[in-house]
C-alpha positions as CSV (number, residue, x, y, z in Angstrom):
1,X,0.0,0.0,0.0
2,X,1.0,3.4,-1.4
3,X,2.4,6.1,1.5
4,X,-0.2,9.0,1.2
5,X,1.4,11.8,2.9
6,X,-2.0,14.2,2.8
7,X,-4.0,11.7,5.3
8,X,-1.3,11.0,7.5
9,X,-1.5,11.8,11.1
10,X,0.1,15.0,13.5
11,X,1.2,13.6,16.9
12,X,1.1,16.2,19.4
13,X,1.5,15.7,23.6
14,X,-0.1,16.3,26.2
15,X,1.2,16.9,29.6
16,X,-1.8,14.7,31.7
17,X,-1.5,12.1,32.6
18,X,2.3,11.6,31.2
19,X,2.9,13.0,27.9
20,X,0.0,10.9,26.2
21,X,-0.1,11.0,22.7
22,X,-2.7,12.8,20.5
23,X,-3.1,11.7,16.7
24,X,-4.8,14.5,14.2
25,X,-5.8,13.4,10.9
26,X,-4.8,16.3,8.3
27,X,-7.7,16.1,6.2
28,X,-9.5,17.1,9.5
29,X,-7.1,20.1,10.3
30,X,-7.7,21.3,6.8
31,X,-11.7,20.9,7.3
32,X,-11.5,23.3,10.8
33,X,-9.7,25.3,9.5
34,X,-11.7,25.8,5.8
35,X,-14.4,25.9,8.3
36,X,-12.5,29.1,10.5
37,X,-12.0,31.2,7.4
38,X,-15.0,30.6,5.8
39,X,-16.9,31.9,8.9
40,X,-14.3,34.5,9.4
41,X,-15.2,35.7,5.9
42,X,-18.9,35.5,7.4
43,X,-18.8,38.2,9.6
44,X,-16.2,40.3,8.0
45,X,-18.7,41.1,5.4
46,X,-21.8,41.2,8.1
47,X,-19.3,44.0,10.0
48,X,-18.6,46.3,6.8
49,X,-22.4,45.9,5.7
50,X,-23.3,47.1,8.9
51,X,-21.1,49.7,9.3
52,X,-22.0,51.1,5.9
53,X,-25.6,51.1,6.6
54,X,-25.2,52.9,9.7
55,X,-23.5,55.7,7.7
56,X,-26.1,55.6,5.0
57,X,-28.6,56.2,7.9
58,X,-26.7,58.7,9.8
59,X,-25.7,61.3,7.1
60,X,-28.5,60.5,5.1
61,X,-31.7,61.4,7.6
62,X,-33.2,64.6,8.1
63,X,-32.6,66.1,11.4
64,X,-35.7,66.9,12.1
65,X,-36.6,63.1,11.7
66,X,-33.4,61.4,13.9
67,X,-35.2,61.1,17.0
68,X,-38.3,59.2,15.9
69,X,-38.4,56.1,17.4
70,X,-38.4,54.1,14.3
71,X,-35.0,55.7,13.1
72,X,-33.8,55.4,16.4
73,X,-34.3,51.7,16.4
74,X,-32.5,51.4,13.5
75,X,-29.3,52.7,14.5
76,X,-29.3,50.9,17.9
77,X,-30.0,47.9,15.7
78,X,-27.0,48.6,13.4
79,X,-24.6,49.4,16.8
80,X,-25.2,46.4,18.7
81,X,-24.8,44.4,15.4
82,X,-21.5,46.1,14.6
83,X,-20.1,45.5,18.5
84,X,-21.7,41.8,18.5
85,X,-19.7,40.9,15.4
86,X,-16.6,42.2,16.7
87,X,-16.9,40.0,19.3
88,X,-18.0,37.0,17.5
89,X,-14.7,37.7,14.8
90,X,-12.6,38.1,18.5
91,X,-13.3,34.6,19.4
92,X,-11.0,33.5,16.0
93,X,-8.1,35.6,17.7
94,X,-8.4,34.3,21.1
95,X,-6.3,31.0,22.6
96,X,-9.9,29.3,22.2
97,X,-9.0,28.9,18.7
98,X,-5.4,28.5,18.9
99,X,-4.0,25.1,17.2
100,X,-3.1,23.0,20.6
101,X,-6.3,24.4,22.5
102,X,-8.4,23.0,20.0
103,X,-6.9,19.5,18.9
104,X,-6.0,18.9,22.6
105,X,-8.9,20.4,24.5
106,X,-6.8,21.8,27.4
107,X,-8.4,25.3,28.0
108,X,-6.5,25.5,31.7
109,X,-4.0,28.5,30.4
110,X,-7.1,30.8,28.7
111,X,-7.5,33.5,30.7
112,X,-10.3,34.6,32.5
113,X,-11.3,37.5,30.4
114,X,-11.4,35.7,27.4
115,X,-14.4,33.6,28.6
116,X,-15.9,36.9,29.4
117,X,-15.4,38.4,25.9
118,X,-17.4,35.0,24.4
119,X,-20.3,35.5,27.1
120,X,-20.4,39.0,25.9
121,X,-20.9,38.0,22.3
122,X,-23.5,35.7,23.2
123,X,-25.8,38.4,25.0
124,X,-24.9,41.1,22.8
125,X,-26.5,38.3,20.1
126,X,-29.4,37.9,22.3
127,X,-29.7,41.9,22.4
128,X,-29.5,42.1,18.6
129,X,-32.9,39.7,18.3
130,X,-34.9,41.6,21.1
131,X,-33.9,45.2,19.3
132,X,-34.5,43.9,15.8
133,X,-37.9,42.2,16.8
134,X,-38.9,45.8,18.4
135,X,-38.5,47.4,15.3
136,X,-40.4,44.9,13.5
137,X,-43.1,45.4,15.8
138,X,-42.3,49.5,15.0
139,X,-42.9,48.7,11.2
140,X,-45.9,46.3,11.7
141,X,-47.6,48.7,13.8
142,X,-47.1,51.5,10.7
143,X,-48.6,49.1,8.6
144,X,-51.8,47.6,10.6
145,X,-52.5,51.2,12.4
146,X,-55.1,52.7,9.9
147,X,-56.6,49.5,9.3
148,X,-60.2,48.8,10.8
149,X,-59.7,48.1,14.9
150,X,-60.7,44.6,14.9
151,X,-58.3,43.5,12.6
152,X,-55.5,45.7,13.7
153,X,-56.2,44.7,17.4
154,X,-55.8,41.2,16.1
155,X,-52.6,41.2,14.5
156,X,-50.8,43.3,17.1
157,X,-51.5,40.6,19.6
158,X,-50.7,37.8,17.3
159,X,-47.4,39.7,16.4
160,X,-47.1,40.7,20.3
161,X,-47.7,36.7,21.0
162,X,-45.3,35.7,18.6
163,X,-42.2,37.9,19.5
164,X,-42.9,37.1,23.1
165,X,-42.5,33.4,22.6
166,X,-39.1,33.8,20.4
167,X,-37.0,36.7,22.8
168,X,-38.3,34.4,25.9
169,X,-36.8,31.0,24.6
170,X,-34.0,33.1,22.9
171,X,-33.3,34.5,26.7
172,X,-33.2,30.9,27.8
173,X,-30.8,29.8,25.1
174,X,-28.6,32.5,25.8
175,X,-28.0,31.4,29.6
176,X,-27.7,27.6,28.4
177,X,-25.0,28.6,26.4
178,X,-23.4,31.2,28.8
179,X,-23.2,28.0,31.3
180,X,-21.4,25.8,28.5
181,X,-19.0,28.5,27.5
182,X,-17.7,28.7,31.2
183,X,-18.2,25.1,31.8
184,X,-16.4,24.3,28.2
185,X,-19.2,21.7,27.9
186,X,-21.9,21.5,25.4
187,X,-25.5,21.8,27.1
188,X,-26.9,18.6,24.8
189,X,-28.7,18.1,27.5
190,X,-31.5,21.0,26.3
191,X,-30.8,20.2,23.0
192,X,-35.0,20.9,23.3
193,X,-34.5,24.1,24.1
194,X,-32.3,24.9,21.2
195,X,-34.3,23.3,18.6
196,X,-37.4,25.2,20.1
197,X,-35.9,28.4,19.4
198,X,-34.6,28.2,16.4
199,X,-38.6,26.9,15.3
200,X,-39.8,30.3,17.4
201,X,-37.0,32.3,15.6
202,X,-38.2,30.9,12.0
203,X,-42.0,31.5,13.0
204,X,-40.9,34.8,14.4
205,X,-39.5,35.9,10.8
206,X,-41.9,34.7,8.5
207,X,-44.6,35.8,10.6
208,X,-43.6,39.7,9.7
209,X,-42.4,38.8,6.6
210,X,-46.4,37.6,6.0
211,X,-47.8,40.4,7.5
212,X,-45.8,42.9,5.6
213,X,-46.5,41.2,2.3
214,X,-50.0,40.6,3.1
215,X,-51.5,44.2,1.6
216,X,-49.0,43.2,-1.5
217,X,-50.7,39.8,-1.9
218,X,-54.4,41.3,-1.9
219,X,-53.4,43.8,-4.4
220,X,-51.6,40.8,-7.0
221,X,-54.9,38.5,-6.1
222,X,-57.4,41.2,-7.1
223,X,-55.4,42.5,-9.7
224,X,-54.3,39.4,-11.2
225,X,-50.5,40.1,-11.3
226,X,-50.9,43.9,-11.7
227,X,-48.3,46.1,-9.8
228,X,-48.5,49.6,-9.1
229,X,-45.9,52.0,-11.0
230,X,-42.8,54.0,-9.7
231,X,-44.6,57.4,-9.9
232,X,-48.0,56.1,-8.7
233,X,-47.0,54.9,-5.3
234,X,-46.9,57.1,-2.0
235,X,-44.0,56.6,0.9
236,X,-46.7,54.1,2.6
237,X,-46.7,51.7,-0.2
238,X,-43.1,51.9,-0.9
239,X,-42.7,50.9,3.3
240,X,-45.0,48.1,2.9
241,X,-43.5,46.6,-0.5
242,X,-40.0,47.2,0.1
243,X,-40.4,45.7,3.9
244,X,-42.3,42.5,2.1
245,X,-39.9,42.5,-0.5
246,X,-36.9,42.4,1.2
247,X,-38.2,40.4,4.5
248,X,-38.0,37.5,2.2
249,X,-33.7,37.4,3.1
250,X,-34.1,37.0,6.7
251,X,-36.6,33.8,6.1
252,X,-34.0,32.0,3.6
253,X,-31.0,32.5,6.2
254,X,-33.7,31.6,9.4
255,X,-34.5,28.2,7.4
256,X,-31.1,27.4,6.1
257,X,-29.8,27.8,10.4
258,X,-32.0,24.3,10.5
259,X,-29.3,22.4,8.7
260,X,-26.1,22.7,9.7
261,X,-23.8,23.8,6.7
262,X,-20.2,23.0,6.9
263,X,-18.6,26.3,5.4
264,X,-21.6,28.3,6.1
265,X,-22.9,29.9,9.3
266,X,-26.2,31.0,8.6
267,X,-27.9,31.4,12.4
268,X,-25.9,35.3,12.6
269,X,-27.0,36.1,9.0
270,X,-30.6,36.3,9.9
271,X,-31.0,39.1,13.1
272,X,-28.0,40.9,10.7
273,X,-30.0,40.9,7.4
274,X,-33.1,41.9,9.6
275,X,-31.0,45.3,10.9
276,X,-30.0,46.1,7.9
277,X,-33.1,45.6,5.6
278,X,-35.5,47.6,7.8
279,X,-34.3,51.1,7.2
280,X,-34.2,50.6,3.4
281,X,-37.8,50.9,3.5
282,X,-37.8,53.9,5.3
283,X,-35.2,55.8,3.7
284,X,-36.8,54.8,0.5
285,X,-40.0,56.2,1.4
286,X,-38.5,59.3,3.3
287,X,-36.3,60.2,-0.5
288,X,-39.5,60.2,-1.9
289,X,-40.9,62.4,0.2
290,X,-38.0,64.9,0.0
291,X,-38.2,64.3,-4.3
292,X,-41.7,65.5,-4.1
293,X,-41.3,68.5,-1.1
294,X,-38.7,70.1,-3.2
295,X,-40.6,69.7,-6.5
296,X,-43.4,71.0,-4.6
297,X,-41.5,74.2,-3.5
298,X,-40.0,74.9,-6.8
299,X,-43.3,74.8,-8.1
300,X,-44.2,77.5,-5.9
301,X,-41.4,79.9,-6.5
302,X,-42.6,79.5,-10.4
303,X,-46.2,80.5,-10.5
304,X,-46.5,80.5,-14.5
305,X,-48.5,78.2,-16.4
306,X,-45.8,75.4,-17.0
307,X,-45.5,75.5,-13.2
308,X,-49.4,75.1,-13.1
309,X,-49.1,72.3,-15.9
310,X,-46.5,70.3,-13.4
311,X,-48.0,70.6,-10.5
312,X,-51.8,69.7,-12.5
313,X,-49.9,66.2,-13.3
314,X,-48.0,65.8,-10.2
315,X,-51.3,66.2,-8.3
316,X,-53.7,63.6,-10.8
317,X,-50.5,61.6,-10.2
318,X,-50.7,61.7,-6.3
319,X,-54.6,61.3,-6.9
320,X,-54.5,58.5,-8.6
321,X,-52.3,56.2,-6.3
322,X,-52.0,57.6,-3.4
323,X,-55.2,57.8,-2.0
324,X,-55.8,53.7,-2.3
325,X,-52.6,52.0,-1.7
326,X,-52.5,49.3,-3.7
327,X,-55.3,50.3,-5.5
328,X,-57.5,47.9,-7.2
329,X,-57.3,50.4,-10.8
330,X,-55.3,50.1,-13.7
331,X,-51.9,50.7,-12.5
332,X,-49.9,50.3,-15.5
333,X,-48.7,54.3,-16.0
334,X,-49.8,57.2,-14.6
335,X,-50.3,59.1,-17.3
336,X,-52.2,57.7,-21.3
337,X,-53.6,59.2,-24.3
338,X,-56.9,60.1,-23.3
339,X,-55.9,61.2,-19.7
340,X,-53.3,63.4,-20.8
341,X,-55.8,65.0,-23.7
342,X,-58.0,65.4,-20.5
343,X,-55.4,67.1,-18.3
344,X,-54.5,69.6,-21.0
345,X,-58.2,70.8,-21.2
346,X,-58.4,71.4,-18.2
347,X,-55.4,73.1,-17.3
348,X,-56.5,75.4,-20.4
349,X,-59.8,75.7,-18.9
350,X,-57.7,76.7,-15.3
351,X,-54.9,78.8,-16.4
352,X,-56.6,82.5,-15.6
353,X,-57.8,80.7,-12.2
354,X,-54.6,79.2,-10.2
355,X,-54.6,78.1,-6.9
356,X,-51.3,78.6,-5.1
357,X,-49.6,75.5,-4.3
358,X,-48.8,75.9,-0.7
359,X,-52.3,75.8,0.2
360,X,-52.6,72.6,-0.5
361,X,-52.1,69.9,2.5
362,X,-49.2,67.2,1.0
363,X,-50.3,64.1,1.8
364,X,-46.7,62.8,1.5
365,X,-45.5,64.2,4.9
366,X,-48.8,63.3,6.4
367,X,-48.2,59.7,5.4
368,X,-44.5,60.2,6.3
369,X,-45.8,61.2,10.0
370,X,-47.8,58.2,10.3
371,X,-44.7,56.4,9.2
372,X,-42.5,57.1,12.0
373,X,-45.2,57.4,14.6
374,X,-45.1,61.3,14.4
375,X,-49.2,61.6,14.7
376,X,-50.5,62.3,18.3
377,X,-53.5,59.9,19.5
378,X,-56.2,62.3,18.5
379,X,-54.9,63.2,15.0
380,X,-54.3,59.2,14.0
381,X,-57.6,58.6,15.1
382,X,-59.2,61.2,13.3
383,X,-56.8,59.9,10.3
384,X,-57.9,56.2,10.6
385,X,-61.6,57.1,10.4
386,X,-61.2,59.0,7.1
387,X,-59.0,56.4,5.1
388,X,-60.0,53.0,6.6
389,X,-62.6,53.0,3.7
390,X,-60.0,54.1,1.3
391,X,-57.3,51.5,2.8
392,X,-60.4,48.7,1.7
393,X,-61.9,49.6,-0.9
């Protein structure tokens, strides 16, 4: 038989009971430590995502809107993902990977502090799912809060009930595995436990990622495939459909931590994507906001009849998808033949007779208000009584 020097075995010693030695199979030193860089690779890029999100959010909101609790969340999201993966990477540089701690298990010379750094990136974890779970409750309050009471009384609990479950058994986990990192034994023993949370943390995820797609999915059904266009959405719908949308990422990486992937690590990929998906929507529907404030203002510093003609368009565009999200209408384009022969008649007809544009209310920042929870009690009500017919038409 042939010598094969890549599966041969490294001897090392170890000094209990008297020198005894320890074989390693190469090909298994070669595995850990494909394994170590792949993961390594992992975070890396979940740290510079993070980081650059956090800047997009930073420079890129209004200061008038920074302290609304939705942004707010956001960043706190972003920060205590950026410090958990820093601590999570650390581990890699710490004597608990080093080459004789691993292979010979002897984890008596790791100091005490280094045990403390790992129990920090376990709670910091658990801190990431509470704060990313808040904010989903932030975005599916948005969402359900001008529809009628019954139904949004409904789904708050069931989304209320649901997070519950999943930060309570993720709380347990996290002291189960807090007790096996100072222990250096695995807990198998509540292998239950883990297995439980991982089904809450999955039923967790998709639940929001139904809900927020479940306005999107009444719109395709009644329409029969039919999307709204660009210019015909307001910043509500572009919350709802880019939250749906992109809540789909989190649910693939929350499925895929069921299997357990050699050269993938999938169970920090799915609080990460959560934190950094959410303010997309937001910023999304806050641009669009700013697009249409500063188009509106221009308008109003040009009060000749090309101004008049813009703003005539711009407002039949609001008009016609704004004030049904997700209408039920023909949503191909927001402007046709016979529409536009329509709008020119009329602004004819209107030209010696122009209203000035900042007496009209802009339903954009009103819908932006209701976005980040800006509305006091009384004027949400007041709000919700007005559109819950338009919201179900």
């Amino acid at each position: 038989m042939s010598f094969d020097p890549y599966s041969q075995n490294i001897t090392i010693l170890t000094p209990t009971p008297s020198l005894v030695p320890v074989p390693i199979p190469i090909p298994l030193i070669d595995s850990f430590n494909d394994e170590t860089v792949s993961i390594v690779i992992n975070y890396g890029a979940q740290l510079g995502a993070s980081i650059t999100m956090l800047l997009v959010v930073l420079f890129t909101t209004p200061s008038s809107k920074f302290l609304r609790a939705s942004n707010l969340l956001h960043i706190l999201a972003l920060l205590v993902c950026i410090v958990r993966t820093v601590l999570l990477v650390f581990y890699f540089l710490s004597p608990f990977s080093h080459f004789y701690q691993v292979w010979s298990g002897d984890y008596s010379q790791i100091p005490a502090w280094n045990y403390r750094t790992s129990v920090a990136g376990t709670v910091f974890s658990m801190l990431l799912t509470i704060i990313t779970d808040a904010a989903l409750m932030n975005q599916a309050w948005t969402m359900v809060s001008l529809w009628p009471s019954k139904t949004k009384y409904i789904l708050s609990f069931s989304s209320m009930l649901v997070t519950l479950l999943a930060v309570s058994f993720r709380v347990a986990y996290t002291v189960i595995q807090c007790e096996g990192i100072y222990d250096l034994i695995a807990p198998r023993r509540f292998a239950w436990l883990i297995r439980t949370t991982l089904i809450f943390n999955i039923c967790s995820i998709c639940w929001f990622c139904a809900l927020f797609n479940s306005k999107l999915i009444i719109h395709l059904i009644t329409n029969r495939g039919v999307l709204p266009s660009r210019r015909a959405m307001n910043p509500m719908e572009v919350l709802i459909m880019a939250n749906g949308i992109l809540m789909i990422v989190p649910v693939v990486f929350a499925v895929l931590e069921w299997h357990h992937f050699i050269n993938f690590e999938a169970g920090s990929l799915t609080p990460t994507s959560v934190a950094i998906i959410l303010p997309l929507g937001s910023l999304a529907a806050q641009r669009m906001a700013q697009s249409a404030q500063d188009a509106s203002s221009n308008i109003s510093s040009y009060p000749s009849s090309s101004g008049a003609a813009y703003h005539g368009r711009y407002k039949n565009t609001r008009d016609s998808g704004s004030r049904t999200p997700l209408k039920a209408g023909s949503l191909f384009s927001t402007t046709t033949n016979s529409s536009a022969a329509a709008a020119r008649s009329q602004l004819t007809a209107e030209n010696t007779t122009l209203s000035p544009v900042q007496d009209i209310i802009d339903p954009i920042d009103l819908e932006l208000r209701q976005i980040d929870g800006y509305l006091q009690p009384k004027e949400t009500h007041v709000k919700a009584e007005s559109s819950e017919s338009r919201f179900h038409k």
